[in-house]
C-alpha positions as CSV (number, residue, x, y, z in Angstrom):
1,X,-169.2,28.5,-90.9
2,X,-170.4,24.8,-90.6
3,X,-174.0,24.0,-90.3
4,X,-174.0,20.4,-90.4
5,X,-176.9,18.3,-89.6
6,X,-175.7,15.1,-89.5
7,X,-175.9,13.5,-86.0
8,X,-178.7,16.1,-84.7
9,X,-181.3,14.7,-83.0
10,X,-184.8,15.3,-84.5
11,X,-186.3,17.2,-81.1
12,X,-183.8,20.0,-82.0
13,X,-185.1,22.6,-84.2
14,X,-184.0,25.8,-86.5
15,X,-184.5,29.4,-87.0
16,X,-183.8,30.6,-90.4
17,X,-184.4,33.6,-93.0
18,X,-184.6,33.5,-96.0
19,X,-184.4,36.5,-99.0
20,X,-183.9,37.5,-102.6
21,X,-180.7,39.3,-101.6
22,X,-178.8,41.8,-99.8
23,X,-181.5,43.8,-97.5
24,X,-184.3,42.2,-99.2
25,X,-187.4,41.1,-98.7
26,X,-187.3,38.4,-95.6
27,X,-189.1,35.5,-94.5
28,X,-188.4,33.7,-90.8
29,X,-189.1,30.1,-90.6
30,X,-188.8,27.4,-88.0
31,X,-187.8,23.8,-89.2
32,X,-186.7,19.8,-87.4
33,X,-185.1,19.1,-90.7
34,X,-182.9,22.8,-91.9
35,X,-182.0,21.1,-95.0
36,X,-184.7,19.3,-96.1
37,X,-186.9,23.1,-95.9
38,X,-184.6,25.0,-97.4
39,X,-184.3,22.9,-100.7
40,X,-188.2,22.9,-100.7
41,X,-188.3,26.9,-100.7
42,X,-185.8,26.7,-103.3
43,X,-187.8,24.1,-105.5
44,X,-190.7,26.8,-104.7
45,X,-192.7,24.5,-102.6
46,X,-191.7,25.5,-99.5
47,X,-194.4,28.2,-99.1
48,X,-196.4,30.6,-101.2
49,X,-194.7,33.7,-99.8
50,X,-191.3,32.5,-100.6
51,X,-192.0,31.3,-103.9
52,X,-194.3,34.4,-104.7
53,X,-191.1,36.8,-103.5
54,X,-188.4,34.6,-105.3
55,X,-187.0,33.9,-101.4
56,X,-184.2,31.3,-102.5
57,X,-181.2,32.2,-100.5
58,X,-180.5,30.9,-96.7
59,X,-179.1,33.9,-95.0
60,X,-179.3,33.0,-91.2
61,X,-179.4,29.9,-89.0
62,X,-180.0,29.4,-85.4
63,X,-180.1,25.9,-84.2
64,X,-182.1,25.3,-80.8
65,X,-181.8,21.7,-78.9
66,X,-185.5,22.0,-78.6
67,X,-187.9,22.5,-81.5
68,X,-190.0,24.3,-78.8
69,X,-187.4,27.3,-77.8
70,X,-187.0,27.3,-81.9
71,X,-190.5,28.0,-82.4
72,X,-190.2,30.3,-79.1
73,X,-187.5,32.1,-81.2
74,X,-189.2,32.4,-84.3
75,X,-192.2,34.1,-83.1
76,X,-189.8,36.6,-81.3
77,X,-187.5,37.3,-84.2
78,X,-191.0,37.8,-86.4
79,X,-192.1,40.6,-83.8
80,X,-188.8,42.4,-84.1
81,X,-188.6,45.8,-86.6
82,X,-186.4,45.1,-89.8
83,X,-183.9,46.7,-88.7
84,X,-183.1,44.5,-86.3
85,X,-183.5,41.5,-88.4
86,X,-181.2,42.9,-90.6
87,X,-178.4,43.7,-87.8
88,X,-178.8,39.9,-86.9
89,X,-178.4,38.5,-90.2
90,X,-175.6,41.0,-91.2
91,X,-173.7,39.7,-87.4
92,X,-173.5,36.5,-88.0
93,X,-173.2,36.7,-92.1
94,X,-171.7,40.2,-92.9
95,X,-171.9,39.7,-97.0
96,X,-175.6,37.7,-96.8
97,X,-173.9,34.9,-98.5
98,X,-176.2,31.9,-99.1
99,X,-175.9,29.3,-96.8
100,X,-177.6,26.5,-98.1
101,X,-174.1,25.0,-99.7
102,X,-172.7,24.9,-96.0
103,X,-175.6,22.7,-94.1
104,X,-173.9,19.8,-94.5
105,X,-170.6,20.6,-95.1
């Protein structure tokens, strides 16, 4: 799977997770930029819940053409039970690899 942002414009926006690993702890963020937030919550400065939870690994993208419908998303995915987060993530990335090496690949 290719993530690439190059050549996206920057109305468009992103629904990720994040984790610790396999069915862990999650957090559900919505970014403009994908790869410039995900290398801040690995630098742990991308927020205080994933740097107190050691939340390094990009498990799930969702790219929207509007940063609106992204945040839309978020708040939608947030309200969800667990274990439907987890069926999502484990659809479109079966072995939670990290994803973070494929965003501009």
């Amino acid at each position: 799977m290719s993530l690439s942002t190059q050549n996206v414009p920057m109305t468009s926006g992103y629904v990720y997770i994040m984790t610790n690993r396999s069915s862990g702890t999650l957090y559900i963020g919505v970014t403009a930029n994908i790869a410039a937030r995900v290398t801040q919550h690995r630098e742990a400065s991308g927020s205080d819940f994933c740097r107190e939870h050691g939340l390094t690994r990009l498990v799930y993208v969702e790219r929207h053409e509007r940063i609106e419908d992204a945040t839309g998303r978020e708040k939608a995915v947030k309200a969800w039970r667990r274990s439907w987060k987890l069926n999502l993530i484990g659809r479109a990335n079966p072995d939670w690899d990290d994803l973070y090496l494929t965003l501009n690949a």
